[in-house]
C-alpha positions as CSV (number, residue, x, y, z in Angstrom):
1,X,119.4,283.6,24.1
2,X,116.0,284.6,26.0
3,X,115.2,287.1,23.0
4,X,115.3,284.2,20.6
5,X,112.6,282.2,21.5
6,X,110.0,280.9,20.1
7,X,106.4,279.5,21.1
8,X,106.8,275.6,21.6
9,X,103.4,275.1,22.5
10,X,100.2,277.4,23.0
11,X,100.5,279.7,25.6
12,X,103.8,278.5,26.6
13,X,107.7,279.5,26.1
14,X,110.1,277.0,24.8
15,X,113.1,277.2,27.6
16,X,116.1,277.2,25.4
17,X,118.2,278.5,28.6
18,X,121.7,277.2,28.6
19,X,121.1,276.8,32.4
20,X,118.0,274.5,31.5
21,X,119.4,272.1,29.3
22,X,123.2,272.0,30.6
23,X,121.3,270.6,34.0
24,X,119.3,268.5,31.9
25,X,122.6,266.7,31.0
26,X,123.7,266.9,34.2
27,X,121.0,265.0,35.8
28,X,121.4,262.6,32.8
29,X,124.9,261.8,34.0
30,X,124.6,261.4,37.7
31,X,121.6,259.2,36.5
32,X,123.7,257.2,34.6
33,X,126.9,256.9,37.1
34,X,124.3,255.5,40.0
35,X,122.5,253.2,37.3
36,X,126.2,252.3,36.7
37,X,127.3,251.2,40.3
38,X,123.9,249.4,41.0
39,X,124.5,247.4,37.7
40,X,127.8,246.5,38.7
41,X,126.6,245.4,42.1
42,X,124.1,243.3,40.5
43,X,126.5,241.4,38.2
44,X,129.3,240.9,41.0
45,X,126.6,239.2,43.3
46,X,126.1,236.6,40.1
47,X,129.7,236.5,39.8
48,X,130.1,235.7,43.1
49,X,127.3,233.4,43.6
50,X,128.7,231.4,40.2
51,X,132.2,230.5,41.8
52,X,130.8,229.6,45.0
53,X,128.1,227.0,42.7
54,X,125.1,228.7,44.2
55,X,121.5,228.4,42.4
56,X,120.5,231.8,42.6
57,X,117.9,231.3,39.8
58,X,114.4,233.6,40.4
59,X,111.5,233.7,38.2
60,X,111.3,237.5,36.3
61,X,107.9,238.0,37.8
62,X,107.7,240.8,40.6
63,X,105.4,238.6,42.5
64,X,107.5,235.8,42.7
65,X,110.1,238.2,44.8
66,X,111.3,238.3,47.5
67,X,112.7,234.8,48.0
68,X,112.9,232.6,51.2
69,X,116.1,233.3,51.5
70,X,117.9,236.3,52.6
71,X,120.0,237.4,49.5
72,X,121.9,240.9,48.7
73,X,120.2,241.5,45.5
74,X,116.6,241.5,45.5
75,X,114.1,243.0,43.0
76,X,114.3,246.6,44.8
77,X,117.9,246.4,43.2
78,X,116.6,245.9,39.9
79,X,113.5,248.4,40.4
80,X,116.2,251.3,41.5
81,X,118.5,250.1,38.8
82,X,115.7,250.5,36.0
83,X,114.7,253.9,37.8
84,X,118.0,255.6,37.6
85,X,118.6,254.0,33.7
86,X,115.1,255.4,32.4
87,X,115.0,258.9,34.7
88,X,118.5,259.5,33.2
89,X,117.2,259.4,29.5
90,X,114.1,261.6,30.5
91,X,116.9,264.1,31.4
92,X,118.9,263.1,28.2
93,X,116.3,262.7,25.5
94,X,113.9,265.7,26.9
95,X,117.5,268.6,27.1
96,X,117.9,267.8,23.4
97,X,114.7,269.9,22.3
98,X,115.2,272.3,24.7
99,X,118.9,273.0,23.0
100,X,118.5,272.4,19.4
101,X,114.3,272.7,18.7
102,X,114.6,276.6,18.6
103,X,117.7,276.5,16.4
104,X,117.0,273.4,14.0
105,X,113.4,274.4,13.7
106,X,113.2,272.4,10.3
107,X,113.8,269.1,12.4
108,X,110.8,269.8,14.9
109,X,109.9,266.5,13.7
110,X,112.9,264.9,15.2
111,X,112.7,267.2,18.6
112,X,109.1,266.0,19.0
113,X,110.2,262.6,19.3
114,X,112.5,263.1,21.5
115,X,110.6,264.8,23.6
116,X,107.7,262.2,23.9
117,X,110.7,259.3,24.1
118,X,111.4,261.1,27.3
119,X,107.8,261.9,28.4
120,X,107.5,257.9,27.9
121,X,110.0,257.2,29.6
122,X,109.1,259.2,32.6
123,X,106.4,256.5,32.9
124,X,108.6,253.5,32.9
125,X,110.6,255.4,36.0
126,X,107.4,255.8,37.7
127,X,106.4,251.8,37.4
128,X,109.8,251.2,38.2
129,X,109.6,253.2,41.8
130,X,106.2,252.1,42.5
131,X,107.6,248.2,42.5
132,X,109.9,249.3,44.4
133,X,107.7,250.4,47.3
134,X,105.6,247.0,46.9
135,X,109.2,244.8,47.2
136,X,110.0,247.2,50.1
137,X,106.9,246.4,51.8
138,X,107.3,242.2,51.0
139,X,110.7,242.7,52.6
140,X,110.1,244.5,55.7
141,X,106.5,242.9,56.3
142,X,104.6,246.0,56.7
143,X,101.2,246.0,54.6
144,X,101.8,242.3,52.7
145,X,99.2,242.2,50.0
146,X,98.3,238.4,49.3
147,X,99.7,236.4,46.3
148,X,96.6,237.2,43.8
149,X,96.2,240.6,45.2
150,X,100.0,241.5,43.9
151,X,99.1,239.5,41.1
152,X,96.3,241.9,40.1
153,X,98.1,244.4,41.3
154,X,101.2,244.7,38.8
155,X,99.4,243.2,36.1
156,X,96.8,246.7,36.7
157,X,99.9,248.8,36.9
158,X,101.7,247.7,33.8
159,X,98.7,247.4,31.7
160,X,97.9,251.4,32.8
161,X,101.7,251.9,32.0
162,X,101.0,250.5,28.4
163,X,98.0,252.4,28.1
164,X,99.5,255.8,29.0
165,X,102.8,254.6,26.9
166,X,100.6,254.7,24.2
167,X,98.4,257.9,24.6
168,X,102.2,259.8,25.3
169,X,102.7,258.6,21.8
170,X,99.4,259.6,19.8
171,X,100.0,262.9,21.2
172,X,102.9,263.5,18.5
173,X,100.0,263.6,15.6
174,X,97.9,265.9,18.2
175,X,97.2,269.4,16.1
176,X,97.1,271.1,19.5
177,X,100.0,271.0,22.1
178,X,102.1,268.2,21.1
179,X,104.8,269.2,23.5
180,X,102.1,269.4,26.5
181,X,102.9,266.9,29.2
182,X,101.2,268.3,32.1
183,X,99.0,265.8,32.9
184,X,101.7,263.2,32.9
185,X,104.0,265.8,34.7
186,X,101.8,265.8,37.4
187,X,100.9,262.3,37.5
188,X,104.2,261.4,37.9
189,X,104.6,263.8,40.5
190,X,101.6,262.2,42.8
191,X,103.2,259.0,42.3
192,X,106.6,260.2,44.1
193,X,105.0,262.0,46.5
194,X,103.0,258.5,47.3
195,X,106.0,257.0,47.2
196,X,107.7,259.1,49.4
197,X,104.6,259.2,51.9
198,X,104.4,255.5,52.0
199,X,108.2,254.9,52.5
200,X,108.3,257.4,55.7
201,X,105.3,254.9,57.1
202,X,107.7,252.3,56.3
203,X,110.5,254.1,58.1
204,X,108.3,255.0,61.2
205,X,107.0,251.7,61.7
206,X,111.0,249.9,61.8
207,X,111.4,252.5,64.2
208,X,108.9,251.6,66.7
209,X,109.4,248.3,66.6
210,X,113.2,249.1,67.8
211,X,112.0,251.1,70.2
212,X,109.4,248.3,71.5
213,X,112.0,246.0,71.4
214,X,114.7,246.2,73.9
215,X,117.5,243.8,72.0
216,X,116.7,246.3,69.1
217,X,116.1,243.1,66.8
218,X,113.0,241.5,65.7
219,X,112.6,238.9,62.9
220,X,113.2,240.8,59.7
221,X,114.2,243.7,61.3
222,X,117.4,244.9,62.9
223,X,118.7,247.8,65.4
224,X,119.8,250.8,63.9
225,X,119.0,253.8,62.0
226,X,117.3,252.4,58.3
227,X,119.5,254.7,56.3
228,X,118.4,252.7,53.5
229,X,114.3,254.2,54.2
230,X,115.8,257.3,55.0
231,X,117.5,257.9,52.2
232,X,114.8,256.3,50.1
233,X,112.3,258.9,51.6
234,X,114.4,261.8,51.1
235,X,115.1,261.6,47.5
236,X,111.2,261.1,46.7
237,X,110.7,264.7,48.4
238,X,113.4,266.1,47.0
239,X,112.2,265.3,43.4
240,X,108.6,266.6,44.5
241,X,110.2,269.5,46.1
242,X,111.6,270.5,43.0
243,X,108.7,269.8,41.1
244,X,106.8,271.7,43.3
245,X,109.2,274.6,43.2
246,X,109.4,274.7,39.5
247,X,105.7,275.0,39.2
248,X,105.0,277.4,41.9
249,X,107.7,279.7,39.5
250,X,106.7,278.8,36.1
251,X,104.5,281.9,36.1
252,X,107.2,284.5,37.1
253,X,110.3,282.4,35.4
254,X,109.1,281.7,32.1
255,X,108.4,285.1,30.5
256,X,111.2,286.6,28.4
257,X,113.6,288.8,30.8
258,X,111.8,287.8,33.7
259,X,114.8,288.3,35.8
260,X,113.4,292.4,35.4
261,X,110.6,291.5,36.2
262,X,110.2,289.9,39.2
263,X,111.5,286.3,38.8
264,X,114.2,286.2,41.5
265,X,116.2,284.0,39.3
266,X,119.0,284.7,36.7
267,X,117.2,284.4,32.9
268,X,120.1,281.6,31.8
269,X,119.4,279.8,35.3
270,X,115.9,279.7,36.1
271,X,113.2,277.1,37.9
272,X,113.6,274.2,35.6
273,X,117.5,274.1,36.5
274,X,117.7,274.7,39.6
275,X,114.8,271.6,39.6
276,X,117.1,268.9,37.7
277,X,119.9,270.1,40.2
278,X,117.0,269.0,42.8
279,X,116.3,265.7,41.0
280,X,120.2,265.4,40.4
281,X,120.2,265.7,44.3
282,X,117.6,263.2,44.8
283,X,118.7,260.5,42.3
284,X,122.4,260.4,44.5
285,X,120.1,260.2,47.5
286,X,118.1,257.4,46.4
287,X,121.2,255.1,44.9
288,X,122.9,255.4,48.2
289,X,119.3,254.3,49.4
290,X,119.7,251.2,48.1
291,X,123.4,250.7,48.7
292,X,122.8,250.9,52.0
293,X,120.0,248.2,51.5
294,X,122.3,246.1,49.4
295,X,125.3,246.2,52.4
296,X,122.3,245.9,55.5
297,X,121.4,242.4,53.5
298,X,124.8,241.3,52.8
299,X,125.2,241.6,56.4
300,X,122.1,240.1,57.6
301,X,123.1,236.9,55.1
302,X,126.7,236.7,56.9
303,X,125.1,237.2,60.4
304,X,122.4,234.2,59.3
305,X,125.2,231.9,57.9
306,X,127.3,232.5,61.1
307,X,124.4,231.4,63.2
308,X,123.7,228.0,61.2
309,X,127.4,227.1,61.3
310,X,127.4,227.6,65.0
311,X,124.1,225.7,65.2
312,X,125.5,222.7,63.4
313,X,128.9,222.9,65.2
314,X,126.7,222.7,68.4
């Protein structure tokens, strides 16, 4: 296989590894089984809230969230929902080329798309984790921005998201590098690792303020290890890991039988698989995340309905 291939792009190697695009799929799925079980979590909560007659109606608008009151489901739900759907058809719509472009070479058309589809997409994950970091902070009170501020700020970060949505797109009719997604590749990259930075602050401040507090409970924050932040926080350096990893081999990995010469991976599994068995990794990691933020609300509702009952019974 690594004899056959072809130049996708100047100065680069198309990587037509079975290891490569096999993972690709890979990721895909585990992508789309967490996506699954977040969706399903989301509709049972409306279920649920339907038979019991509650209005559980909330305005589409990110800064209209989070509500008053303290609900299961909240827009970090939807955000890690829409991050698992779109990351998982970056994985699905970008392993096509890398199977089929170097044997259907007459449908590089068609590969093309699909590669920018997923390079688009990619951009739509990285909105999608960057609202959730700005409902995480809402939620836990750390670094509120004002009403207009989060105004301005997701109207400025969609409106970039449209802008780059449509620069990925002119690229197809560029004569020079189509396939080239660096830039975006490592924009997308900084914006993980800023996630990832900003959730650990998130994590280190709950966990002074349970060490300041000798009940372990303040108002909007409970006792406890946040496996929810921790979780959150490890899957965003996992996936930067792995980005990091891939690059730091890209040199070595990507020449033909680079396994003889120096790469200290196998030609058929190199850098780029072993990095979507890294994001694979990470995309478990950060759907459990927000299971376990899903269950620590649920809780937090029953604990607050408990308290008004007794309350009223007093």
């Amino acid at each position: 296989m690594g004899s056959t291939r072809k130049l996708l792009f100047h100065q680069k190697e198309v990587d037509d590894s079975v290891g490569t695009y096999v993972t690709d799929y890979v990721l895909a799925a585990v992508c789309f089984v967490m996506a699954n079980i977040l969706v399903y979590k989301i509709l049972k909560n409306r279920f649920d809230n339907a038979a019991r007659q509650n209005s559980t109606r909330s305005s589409i608008l990110p800064w209209c969230w989070p509500g008053k009151n303290v609900t299961p489901i909240t827009m970090t739900t939807y955000s890690a929902a829409i991050f698992q759907i779109s990351y998982g058809s970056v994985a699905l719509f970008g392993g096509l080329p890398h199977q089929y472009l170097q044997q259907q070479m007459e449908s590089g058309m068609t590969w093309l798309i699909s590669w920018r589809i997923a390079s688009g997409l990619a951009i739509v994950s990285l909105c999608a984790i960057l609202t959730h970091w700005e409902q995480s902070c809402q939620q836990e009170h750390f670094l509120r921005m004002p009403l207009l501020a989060r105004k301005i700020f997701y109207i400025a970060l969609y409106l970039t998201a449209i802008g780059a949505l449509v620069m990925n797109f002119v690229r197809i009719s560029s004569p020079n590098e189509p396939y080239n997604i660096t830039n975006l590749y490592l924009g997308f990259m900084g914006g993980i690792m800023f996630y990832g930075w900003a959730m650990l602050a998130l994590l280190i401040r709950t966990f002074a303020i349970r060490c300041r507090n000798s009940r372990n409970v303040t108002k909007g924050h409970e006792g406890g290890t946040r496996w929810d932040l921790v979780l959150h926080c490890t899957g965003a350096f996992i996936i930067v890991s792995g980005g990091i990893f891939s690059y730091i081999l890209t040199p070595v990995c990507s020449k033909l039988n680079a396994h003889a010469t120096g790469c200290p991976l196998p030609d058929e599994f190199n850098h780029n698989a072993v990095m979507h068995l890294m994001h694979a990794l990470a995309a478990v990691t950060s759907g459990l995340g927000e299971l376990y933020a899903i269950n620590r609300r649920s809780r937090n509702r029953l604990l607050e309905m408990v308290a008004t009952n007794t309350e009223l019974l007093v």
